[in-house]
MARBA-487016 format. One record per residue (C-alpha): x, y, z. Coordinates in steps of 0.02 Angstrom, whole numbers, padded with zeros to 5 digits, always signed. Layout:
residues N
XYZ...
end
This chain:
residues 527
-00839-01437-01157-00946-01286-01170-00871-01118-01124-01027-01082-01037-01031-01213-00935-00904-01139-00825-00888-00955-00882-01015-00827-00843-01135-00783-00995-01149-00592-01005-01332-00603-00926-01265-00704-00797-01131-00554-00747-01263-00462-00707-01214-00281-00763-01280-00222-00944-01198-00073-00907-01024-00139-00928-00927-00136-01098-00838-00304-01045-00843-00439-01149-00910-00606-01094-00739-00669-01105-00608-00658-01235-00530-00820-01325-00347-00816-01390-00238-00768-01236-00080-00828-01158-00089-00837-00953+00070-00858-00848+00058-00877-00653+00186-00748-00577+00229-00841-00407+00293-00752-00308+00326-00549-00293+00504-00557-00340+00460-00629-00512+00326-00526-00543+00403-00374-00489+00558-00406-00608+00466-00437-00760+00351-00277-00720+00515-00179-00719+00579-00274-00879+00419-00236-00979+00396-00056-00925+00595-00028-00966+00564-00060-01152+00425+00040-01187+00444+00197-01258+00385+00365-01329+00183+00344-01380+00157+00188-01264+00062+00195-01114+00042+00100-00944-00117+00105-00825-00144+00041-00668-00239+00033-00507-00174-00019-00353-00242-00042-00160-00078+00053-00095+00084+00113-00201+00254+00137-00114+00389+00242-00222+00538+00173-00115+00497+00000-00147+00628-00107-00264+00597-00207-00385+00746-00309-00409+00894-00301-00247+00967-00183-00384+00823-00071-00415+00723+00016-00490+00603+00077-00359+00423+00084-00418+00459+00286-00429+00591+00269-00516+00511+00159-00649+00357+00241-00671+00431+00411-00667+00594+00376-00811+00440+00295-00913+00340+00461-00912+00518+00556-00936+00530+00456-01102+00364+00513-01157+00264+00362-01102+00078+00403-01049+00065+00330-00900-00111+00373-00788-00149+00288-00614-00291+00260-00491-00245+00241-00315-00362+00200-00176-00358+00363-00049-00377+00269+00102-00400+00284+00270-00303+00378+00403-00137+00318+00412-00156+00334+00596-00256+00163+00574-00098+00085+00489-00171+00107+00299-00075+00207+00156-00144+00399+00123+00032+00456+00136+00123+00330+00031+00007+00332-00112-00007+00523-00106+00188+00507-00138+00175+00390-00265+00038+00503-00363+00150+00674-00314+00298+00568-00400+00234+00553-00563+00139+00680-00588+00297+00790-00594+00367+00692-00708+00198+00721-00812+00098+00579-00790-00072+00583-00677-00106+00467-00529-00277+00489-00430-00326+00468-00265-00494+00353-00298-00605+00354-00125-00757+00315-00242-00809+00184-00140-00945+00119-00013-00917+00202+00143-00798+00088+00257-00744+00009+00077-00574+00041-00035-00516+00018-00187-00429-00169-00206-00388-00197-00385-00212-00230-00417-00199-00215-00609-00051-00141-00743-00110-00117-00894+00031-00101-01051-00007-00042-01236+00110-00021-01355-00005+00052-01514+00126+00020-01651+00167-00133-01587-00004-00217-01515+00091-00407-01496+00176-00329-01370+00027-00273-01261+00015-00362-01087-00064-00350-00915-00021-00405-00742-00178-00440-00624-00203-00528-00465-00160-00525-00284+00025-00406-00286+00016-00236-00233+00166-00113-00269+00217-00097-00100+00320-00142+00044+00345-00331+00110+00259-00431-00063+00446-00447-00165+00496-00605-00077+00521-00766-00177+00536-00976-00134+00638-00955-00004+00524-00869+00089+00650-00750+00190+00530-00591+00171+00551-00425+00073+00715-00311+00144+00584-00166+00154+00461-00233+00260+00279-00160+00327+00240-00194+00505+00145-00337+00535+00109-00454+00691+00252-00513+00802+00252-00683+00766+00303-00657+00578+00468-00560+00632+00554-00425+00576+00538-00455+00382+00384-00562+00382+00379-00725+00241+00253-00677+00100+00168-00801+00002+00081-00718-00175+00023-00751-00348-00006-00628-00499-00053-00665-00677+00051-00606-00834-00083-00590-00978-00051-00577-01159-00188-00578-01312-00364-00488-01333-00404-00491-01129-00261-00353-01105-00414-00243-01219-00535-00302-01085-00425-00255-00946-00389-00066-01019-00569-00043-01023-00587-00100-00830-00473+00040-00799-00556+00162-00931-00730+00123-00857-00658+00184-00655-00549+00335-00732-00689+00422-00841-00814+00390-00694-00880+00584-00670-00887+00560-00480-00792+00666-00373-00646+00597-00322-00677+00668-00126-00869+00633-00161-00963+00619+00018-00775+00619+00134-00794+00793+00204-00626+00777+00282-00544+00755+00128-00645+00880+00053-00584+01015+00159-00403+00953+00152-00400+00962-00026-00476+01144-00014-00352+01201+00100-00195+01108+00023-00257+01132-00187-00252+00965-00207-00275+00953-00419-00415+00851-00418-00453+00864-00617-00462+00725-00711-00368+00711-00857-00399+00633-01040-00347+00443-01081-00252+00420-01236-00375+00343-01371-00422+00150-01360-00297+00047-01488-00391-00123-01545-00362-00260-01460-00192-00369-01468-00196-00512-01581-00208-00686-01507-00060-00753-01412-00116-00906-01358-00238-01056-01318-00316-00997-01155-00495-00915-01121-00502-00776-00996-00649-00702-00933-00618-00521-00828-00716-00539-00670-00747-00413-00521-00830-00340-00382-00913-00145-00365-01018-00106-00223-01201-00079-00222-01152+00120-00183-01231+00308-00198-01190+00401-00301-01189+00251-00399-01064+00175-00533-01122+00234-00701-01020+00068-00771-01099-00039-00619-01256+00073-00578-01304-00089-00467-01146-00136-00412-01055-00294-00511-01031-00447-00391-00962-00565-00550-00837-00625-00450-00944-00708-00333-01059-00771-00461-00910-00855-00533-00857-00936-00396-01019-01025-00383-01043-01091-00538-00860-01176-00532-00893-01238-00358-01054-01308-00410-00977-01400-00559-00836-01472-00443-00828-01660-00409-00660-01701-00383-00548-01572-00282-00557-01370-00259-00401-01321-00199-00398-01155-00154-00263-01004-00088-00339-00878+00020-00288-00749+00141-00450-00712+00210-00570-00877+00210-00673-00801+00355-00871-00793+00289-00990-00929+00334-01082-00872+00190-00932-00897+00072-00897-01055+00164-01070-01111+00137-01052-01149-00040-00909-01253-00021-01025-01344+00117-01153-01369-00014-01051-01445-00136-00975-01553-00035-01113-01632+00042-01194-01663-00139-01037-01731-00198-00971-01867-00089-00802-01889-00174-00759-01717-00203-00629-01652-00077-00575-01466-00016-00389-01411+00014-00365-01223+00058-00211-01149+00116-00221-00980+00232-00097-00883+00355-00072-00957+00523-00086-00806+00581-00193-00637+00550-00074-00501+00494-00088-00399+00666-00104-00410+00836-00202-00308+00978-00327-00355+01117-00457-00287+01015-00380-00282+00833-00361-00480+00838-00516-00582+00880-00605-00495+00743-00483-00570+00618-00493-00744+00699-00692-00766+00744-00742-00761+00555-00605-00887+00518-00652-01010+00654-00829-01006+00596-00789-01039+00419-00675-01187+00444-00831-01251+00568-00962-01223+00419-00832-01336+00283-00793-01470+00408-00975-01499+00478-01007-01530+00316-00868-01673+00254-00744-01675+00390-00634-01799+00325-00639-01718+00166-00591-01548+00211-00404-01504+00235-00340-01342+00290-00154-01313+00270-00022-01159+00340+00142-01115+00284+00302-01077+00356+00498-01068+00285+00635-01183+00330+00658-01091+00490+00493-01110+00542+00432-00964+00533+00259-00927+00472+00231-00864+00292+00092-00745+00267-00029-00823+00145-00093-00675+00033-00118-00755-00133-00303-00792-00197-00294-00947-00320-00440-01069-00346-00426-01224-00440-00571-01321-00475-00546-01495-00534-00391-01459-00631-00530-01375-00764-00560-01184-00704-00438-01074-00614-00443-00893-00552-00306-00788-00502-00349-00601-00428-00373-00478-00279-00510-00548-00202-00540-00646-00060-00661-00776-00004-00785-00661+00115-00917-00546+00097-00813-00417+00101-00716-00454-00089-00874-00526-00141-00983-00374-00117-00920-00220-00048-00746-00195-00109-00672-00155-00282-00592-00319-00335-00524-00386-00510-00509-00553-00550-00467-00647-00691-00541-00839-00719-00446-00963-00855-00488-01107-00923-00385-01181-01070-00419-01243-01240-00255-01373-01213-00306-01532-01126-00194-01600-00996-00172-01794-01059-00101-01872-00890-00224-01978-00808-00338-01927-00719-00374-01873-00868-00544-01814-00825-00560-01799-00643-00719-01711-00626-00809-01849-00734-00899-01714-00820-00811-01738-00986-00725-01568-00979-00549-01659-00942-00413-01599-00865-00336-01447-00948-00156-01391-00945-00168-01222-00882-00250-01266-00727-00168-01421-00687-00008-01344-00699-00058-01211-00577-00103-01330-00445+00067-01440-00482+00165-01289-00458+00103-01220-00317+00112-01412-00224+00280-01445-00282+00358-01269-00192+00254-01324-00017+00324-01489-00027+00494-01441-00067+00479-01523-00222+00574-01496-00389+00510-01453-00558+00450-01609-00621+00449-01715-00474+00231-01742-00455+00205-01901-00527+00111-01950-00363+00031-01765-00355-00064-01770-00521-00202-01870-00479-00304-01747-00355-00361-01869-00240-00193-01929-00203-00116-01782-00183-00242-01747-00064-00133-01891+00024+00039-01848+00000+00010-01675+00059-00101-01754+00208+00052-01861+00246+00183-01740+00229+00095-01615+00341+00069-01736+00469+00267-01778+00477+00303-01581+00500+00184-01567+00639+00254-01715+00703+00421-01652+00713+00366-01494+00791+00266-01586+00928+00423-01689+00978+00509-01573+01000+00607-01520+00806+00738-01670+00865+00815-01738+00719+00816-01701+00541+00661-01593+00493+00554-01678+00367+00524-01602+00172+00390-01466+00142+00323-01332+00216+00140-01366+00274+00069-01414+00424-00117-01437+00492-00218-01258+00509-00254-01256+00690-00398-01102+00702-00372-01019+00868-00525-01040+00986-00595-00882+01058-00673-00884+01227-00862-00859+01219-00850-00685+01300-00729-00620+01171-00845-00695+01022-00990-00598+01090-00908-00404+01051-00783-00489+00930-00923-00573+00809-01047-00416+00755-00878-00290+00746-00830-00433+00644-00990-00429+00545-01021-00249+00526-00831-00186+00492-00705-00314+00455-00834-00424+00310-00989-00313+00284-01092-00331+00137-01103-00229-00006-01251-00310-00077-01431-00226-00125-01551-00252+00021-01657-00363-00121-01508-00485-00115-01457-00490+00054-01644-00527+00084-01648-00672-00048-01465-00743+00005-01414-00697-00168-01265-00633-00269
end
């Protein structure tokens, strides 16, 4: 197999202003699923660090209060005993909106007010396209005399309220608000990686590359701007602690970073284009596909995103799609709703005009039937190339957002037959094949082990067909008798009267996904 068959070649990123490598060999990958593990081995790894070490991370919103195990600690009190010891820890926080519109100023203000008293530095980033935010969730953790140690969590977890839930799917005790029909503490469904090996060197220089940015951190937000005035907000930046060499290699698996910076002025001296690798990515895998793409999405609402899939699928006749979203969007409202639906609807209608019987869109709820908000984003592509990160699949994470992303594939071939289900001659490899496995096994109440009959990925397109159909089965008559194993069941997209799609569709367009591209690209229908 060649590397660059799949991966991104440094001219292919896009960006010669980055200082990313085209990928990095050597690495160990772990899926975190689930907040509750990752959250407990965040705490674990940050408790042994000590005087000289340092953590970095970005994060979408931060809240102190939230625990990390039912015993604690609480991120605060984590982050701020770690800088009491004398670890350097440094932060970058998107600002956000109002917190009138139910984002996080407030909480991530905290956070940042937190630390810093205990001497680290957290900053409020709104260095962003206007309408845009920062949506990186990465932690970053060097230990200089003791590099083997290094790791780096990146993916789809924020540090915040309602993500530590775990298989049971019960929802987080400290919950955020979200849309009626996910209750009181709402089911959360996520996935983070747990990196160790040279790509934790390429990760501390995605966050080196944001935090020596020269920008102002308030730059063109004259409302913040005067607040800061007013309040002497400390809006310095500080120094980093110098760059130790990478870690050695811990493992067989090839990473390469991937992300997305807007097309923005005053531009990104690291990304003085923007950086739209993520996307880029995604269509080289998809392209290569043959077999299955199963993806994990919270958002799959762009045509345009949806579009590739479309394309591949009606130049590969055997290849098959199985995504699994939220039932439902996160919130409700008369107006705050349709928006969320119309771009779904339309994306679902792009995939199956294209292969209808091959397309298969899955929900999730828990035992109770409730519904489990989807918020992972995991791609699989013919149990060869796998991404876990913040991004989702719309124009939004593909263009206009910050997103990080991190794309594996392994040097360890998978030997169970298929053994090469793309036909390519790549094979199957172990990393990716034992993403897929595990997520199937938990949504069909399955055990470790127990997916002999899910290995081959055209019949566990099947199985998870079959078992679907029972649950919705059960529902439709009724729930009488025992309920049958598994937890998904056909994605029904909600259909939106014509008059609602007509102001629902452009607010759609122009707030909830707009495009972050350079006019040159939008024109072209380019990445």
């Amino acid at each position: 197999m060649r590397i660059d068959d799949w991966f991104l070649t440094d001219r292919e990123r896009g960006n010669p202003a980055t200082s990313l490598p085209a990928w990095c060999a050597g690495n160990r990958a772990e899926p975190l699923v689930h907040g509750s593990t990752y959250f407990a081995r965040l705490a674990e790894e940050v408790a042994a660090m000590a005087a000289g070490d340092y953590v970095f991370f970005t994060d979408w919103r931060g809240d102190p209060d939230q625990r990390l195990t039912d015993a604690g600690p609480t991120i605060r009190e984590l982050l701020v005993a770690a800088a009491e010891r004398g670890v350097i820890v440094k932060g970058l926080v998107w600002r956000s909106h109002l917190d009138a519109i139910q984002y996080s100023e407030q909480e991530n203000r905290h956070l940042g007010e937190d630390i810093e008293k205990a001497g680290g530095e957290v900053l409020l980033d709104q260095r962003v396209r206007v309408g845009g935010s920062h949506h990186q969730k990465l932690i970053v953790l060097r230990h200089p005399r003791d590099p083997a140690r290094d790791v780096a969590f990146a993916g789809g977890i924020d540090l915040c309220h309602s993500r530590r839930d775990d298989a049971g799917h019960q929802g987080d005790p400290q919950a955020l608000p979200m849309a009626q029909v996910y209750g009181e503490h709402p089911p959360w469904h996520d996935v983070q990686l747990m990196l160790h090996g040279p790509v934790v060197g390429a990760l501390d220089d995605c966050f080196r590359e944001r935090w020596q940015d020269k920008t102002a951190l308030d730059a063109r937000r004259p409302l913040a701007y005067l607040r800061d005035r007013i309040f002497g907000a400390d809006l310095s930046v500080g120094t980093l602690p110098a760059r130790p060499p990478d870690p050695p290699p811990a493992g067989p698996h090839l990473v390469q970073v991937l992300r997305t910076y807007a097309d923005k002025h005053p531009p990104y001296p690291f990304a003085p284009d923007g950086e739209r690798s993520i996307a880029r990515a995604y269509i080289k895998a998809v392209r290569r596909a043959r077999s299955l793409i199963y993806v994990e999405d919270q958002y799959l609402w762009s045509a345009e995103v949806a579009r590739l899939f479309a394309t591949a699928l009606r130049e590969n006749p055997e290849l098959h799609l199985m995504v699994v979203v939220p039932r439902h969007a996160d919130v409700d409202g008369r107006f705050a709703l349709p928006p969320n639906q119309v771009g779904r609807v339309r994306a679902v209608q792009v995939c199956r005009a294209a292969a209808a019987d091959r397309v298969h869109v899955f929900d999730v709820e828990n035992h109770a039937g409730t519904p489990v908000y989807v918020h992972a984003k995991v791609c699989v592509v013919d149990d060869t190339w796998s991404s876990v990160g913040s991004d989702n699949l719309n124009r939004r994470s593909w263009s206009h957002d910050s997103e990080l992303s991190c794309a594996v594939l392994d040097t360890e071939l998978d030997p169970r037959e298929p053994a090469d289900p793309g036909g390519r001659g790549d094979g199957a490899r172990a990393f990716a094949r034992s993403l897929r496995l595990e997520l199937l096994r938990e949504h069909l109440d399955r055990a470790d082990g127990d997916d002999a009959d899910l290995i081959d990925p055209r019949q566990a397109v099947e199985v998870v067909r079959k078992a679907a159909d029972a649950l919705q089965s059960w529902h439709d008559g009724g729930r009488v008798g025992e309920r049958p194993p598994g937890r998904l069941r056909p994605h029904r997209p909600e259909r939106l009267p014509a008059r609602t799609r007509m102001w629902a569709a452009p607010l759609y367009r122009l707030v909830y996904d707009p495009d972050g591209r350079p006019w040159r690209l939008r024109r072209r229908r380019m990445w």
